[in-house]
Every structure is written in structure tokens, then in C-alpha cells.
C-alpha positions as CSV (number, residue, x, y, z in Angstrom):
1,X,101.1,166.2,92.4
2,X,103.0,166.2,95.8
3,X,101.1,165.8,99.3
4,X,103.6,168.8,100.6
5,X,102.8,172.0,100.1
6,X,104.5,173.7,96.7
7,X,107.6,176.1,97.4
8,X,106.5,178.0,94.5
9,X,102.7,177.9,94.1
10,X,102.8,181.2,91.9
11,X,105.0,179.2,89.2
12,X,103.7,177.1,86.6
13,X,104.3,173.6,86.1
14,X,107.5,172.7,84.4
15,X,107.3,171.4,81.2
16,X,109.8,168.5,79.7
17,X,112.5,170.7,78.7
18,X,112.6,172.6,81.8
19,X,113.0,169.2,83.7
20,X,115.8,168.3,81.5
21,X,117.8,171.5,81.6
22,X,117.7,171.2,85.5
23,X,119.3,168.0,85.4
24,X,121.5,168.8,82.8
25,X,122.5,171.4,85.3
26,X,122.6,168.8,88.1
27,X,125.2,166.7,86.3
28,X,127.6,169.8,85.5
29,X,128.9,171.1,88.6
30,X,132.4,169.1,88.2
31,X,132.8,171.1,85.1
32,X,131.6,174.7,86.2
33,X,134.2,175.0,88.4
34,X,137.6,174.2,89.5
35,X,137.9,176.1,92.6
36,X,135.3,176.8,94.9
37,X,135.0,179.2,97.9
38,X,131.7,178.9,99.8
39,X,129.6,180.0,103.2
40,X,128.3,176.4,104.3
41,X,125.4,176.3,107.3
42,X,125.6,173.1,108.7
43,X,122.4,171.8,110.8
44,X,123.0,170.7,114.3
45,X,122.4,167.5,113.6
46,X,124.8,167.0,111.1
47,X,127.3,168.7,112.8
48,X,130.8,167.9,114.7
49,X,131.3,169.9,117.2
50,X,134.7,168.1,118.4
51,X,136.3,169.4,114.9
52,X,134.7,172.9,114.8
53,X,132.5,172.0,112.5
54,X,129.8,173.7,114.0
55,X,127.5,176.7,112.5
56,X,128.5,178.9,109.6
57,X,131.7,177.9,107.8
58,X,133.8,178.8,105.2
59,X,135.1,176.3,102.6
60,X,138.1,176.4,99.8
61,X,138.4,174.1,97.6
62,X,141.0,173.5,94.7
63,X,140.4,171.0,92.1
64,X,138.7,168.5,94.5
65,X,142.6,168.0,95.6
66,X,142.6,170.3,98.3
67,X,140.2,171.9,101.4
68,X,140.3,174.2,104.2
69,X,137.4,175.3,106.5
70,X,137.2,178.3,108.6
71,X,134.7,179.3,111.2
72,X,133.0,182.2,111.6
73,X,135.8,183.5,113.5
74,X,138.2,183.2,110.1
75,X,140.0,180.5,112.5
76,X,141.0,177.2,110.6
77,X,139.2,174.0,111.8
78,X,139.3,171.4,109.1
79,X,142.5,171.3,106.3
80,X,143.0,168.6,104.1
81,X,145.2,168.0,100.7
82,X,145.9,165.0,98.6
83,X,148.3,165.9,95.9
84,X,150.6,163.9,97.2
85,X,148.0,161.2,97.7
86,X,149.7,157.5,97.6
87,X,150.0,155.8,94.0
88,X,152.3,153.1,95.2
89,X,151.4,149.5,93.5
90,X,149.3,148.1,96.4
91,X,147.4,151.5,96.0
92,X,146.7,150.9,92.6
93,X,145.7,148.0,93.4
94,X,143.4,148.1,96.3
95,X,141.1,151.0,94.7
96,X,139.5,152.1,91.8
97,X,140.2,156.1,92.7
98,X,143.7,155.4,91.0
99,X,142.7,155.1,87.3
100,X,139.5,157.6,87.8
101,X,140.6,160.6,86.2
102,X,139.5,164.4,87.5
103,X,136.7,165.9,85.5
104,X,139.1,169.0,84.0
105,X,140.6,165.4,82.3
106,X,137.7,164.3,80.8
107,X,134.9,165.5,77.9
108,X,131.4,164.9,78.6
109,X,128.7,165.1,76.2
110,X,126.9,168.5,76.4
111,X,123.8,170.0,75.8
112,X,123.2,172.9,73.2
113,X,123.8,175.2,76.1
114,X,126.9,173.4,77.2
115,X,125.6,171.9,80.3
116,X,126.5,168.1,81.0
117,X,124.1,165.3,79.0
118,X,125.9,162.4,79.7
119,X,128.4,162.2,82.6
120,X,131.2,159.6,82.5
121,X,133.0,158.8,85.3
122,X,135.1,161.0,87.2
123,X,137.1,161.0,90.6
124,X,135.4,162.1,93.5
125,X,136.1,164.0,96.7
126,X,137.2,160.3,97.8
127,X,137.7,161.6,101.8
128,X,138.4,165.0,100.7
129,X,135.1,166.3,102.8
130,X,135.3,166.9,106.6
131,X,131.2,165.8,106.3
132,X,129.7,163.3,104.2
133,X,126.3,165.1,103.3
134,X,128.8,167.9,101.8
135,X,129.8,165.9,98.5
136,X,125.7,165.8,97.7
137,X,125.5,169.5,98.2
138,X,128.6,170.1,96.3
139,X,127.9,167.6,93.3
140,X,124.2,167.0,93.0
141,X,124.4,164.1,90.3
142,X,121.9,162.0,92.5
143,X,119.3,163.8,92.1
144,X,119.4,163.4,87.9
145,X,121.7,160.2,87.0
146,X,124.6,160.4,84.8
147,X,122.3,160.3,81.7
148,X,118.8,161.1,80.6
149,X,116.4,157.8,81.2
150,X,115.8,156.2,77.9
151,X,112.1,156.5,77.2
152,X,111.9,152.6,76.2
153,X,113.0,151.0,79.2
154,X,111.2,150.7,83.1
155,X,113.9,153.1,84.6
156,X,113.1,156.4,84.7
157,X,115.0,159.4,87.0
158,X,116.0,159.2,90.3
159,X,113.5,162.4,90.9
160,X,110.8,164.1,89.9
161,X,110.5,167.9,89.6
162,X,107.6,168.8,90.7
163,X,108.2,172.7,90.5
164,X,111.1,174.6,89.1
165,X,111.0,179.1,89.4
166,X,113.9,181.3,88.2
167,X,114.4,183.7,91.2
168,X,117.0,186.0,92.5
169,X,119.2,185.0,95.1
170,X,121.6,187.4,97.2
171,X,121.5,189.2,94.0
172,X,122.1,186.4,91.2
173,X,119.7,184.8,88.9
174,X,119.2,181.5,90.1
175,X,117.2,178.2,89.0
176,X,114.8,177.1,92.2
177,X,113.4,173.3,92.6
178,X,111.1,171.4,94.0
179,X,111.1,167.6,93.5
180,X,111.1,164.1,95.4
181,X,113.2,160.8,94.7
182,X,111.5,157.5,93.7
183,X,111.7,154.7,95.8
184,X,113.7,152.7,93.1
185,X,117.1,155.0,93.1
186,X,120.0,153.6,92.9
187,X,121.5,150.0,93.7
188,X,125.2,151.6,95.3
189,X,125.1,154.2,97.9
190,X,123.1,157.1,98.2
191,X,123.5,160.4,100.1
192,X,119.6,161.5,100.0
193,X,116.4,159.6,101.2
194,X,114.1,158.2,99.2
195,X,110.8,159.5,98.5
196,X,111.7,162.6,100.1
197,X,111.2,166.1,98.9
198,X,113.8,168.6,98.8
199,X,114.0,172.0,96.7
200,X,117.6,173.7,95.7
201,X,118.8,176.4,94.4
202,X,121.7,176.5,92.1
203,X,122.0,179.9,91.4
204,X,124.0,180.7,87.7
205,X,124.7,177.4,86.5
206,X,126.3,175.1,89.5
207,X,126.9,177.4,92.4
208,X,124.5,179.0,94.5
209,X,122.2,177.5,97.8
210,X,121.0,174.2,97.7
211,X,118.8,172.8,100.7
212,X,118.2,168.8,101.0
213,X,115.5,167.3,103.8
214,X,117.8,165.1,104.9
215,X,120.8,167.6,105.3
216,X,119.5,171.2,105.0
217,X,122.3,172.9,104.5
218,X,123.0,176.4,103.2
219,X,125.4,177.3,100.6
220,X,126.0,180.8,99.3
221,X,129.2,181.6,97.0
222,X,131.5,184.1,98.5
223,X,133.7,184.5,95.3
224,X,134.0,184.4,91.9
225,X,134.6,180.6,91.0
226,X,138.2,180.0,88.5
């Protein structure tokens, strides 16, 4: 059990299947959406007030191509493309990002309720983002791996979920979490602290509010997604 206090001390314990189904969910985003229009509040700390990025914010994105960012004033502070994004030979050559393919190229394996089992390797944001913490808010993978553990080997999952409560948010059904990473994740980098506890919200399946410890931001969809 955690030390912390529960979120959702009126829910019961999730069972195995619920655990998976919330990762399975974890693992989807790239493949829930292809455009994205979101209301993003970004803690002070994790701010940059020399940009604008400051406060609430509004965020499009296309295709993980393509991003602008508004403030609450609807004035434009952060704008960013990379369709036309270099692919001359020393490009190729000098990073991986040229042969990774975007997820609307690429099948995963799916659950019965068509929600990502097995993730294979995608393209990224790859300096899309004006802020770092944003790809981990966008794209939780972290918090579930690219694949279930395999019940024979010392590896398990990044996390544990302690709790997990289907709510309503702003109106939507939404899946609600509680869990904390193990001290073992991952060897490459990492976007959340270790053996911290966090809860999100992903409300449908991939969109919705997510909070992190280490980067509490809000995120509420303002549209319907394409």
C-alpha cells in the first residue's frame, strides 16, 4: 500500500485486468488521435516566461508535425512546423528520427478493446514541444512500457497502480489513477521521477487531464480530436 494518502479512498482496489487496461490505455495515445487541440496549465516552475509560456495556454497540434500555442489572451507565443524538416544525406545519417516512421504508419498489436498491447517504435515530438515535461503529458508510455512485463522474467512495470476510479470530468467519463514508479525504470531517459506518486486522468480513451508530481500540469480537451 502507499505511505501517501489515496486519491480515491471510496474506490476499491484494482484488480489485474483493470491494471492492464490502464496501461493498455497509456500506450495508445499516438493512435487515438491525429490532431489535438488542448487547454495546458503550466506550473511556475516549469514555466518560461521569456517565451510566453506562462499560465493557461492553448495548444494545436497536427500529426506531431506541427504546433502553435496561444495564451490566454488568444495571442500566439510559441509556433513550430517540421514538414519540411531536413532529409538531406548527412541527416539521415546523423539521427535515427529519419527512418522512425509516424504512428498513423504503423500497426500495433491491440487489445480486444482496440487499445495498444504492444507498441513498436514510432517518431516522436523530436523538438516539436516548446517544454519538455509536455511530450510525458501528451504520450504517457512511461508510465506502462511498450509491452506488458513477461511474468517469468525479474522486470516487471515501470509503475504500480495503486488505485484506479472511473469519474466524470468537465462532463466526460474519464479513467482516474493513482500509482508510483519503481526505482528500476528505465536505462535511456526518463521524463518522471522515480518512486514518485502521481494520479492522471485520461478522460475517454487518451485525452482528458493528466497531473504528474514532477510536472503538474493540467490538460483539458477543448475540441473534438480528428
Amino acid at each position: 500500500m502507499p505511505s501517501a494518502p489515496l486519491y480515491f479512498p471510496g474506490s476499491p482496489e484494482p484488480d489485474s485486468i483493470a491494471r492492464r487496461r490502464f496501461r493498455a490505455l497509456a500506450r495508445s495515445a499516438p493512435w487515438l488521435s491525429t490532431s489535438l487541440k488542448v487547454e495546458i496549465d503550466i506550473p511556475d516552475e516549469l514555466g518560461d516566461p521569456g517565451r510566453g509560456l506562462t499560465g493557461t495556454v492553448t495548444a494545436k497540434i497536427r500529426q506531431r508535425e506541427g504546433i502553435a500555442v496561444h495564451n490566454a489572451a488568444g495571442a500566439l507565443v510559441f509556433q513550430k512546423e517540421t514538414f519540411s524538416a531536413q532529409r538531406s544525406r548527412d541527416y539521415v545519417a546523423a539521427t535515427n528520427a529519419s527512418w522512425k516512421l509516424p504512428s498513423t504508419l504503423i500497426t500495433p498489436v491491440y487489445t480486444t478493446d482496440h487499445l495498444v498491447l504492444r507498441r513498436p517504435e514510432i517518431a516522436g515530438f523530436d523538438g516539436l514541444l516548446p517544454l519538455e515535461y509536455w511530450a510525458a503529458v501528451l504520450d504517457p508510455v512511461e508510465i506502462a512500457g511498450t509491452e506488458p512485463a513477461a511474468q517469468d522474467l525479474a522486470f516487471d512495470h515501470p509503475t504500480y497502480i495503486h488505485e484506479l476510479s472511473e469519474i466524470m470530468h468537465e462532463g466526460r467519463p474519464a479513467l482516474a489513477a493513482g500509482a508510483q514508479f519503481r526505482a528500476h525504470i528505465s536505462s535511456g531517459p526518463c521524463r518522471f521521477r522515480a518512486g514518485s506518486r502521481w494520479h492522471a486522468h485520461a478522460a475517454g480513451f487518451g485525452s482528458g487531464h493528466r497531473r504528474l508530481p514532477s510536472a503538474p500540469a493540467a490538460v483539458r480537451p477543448r475540441s473534438s480530436r480528428t
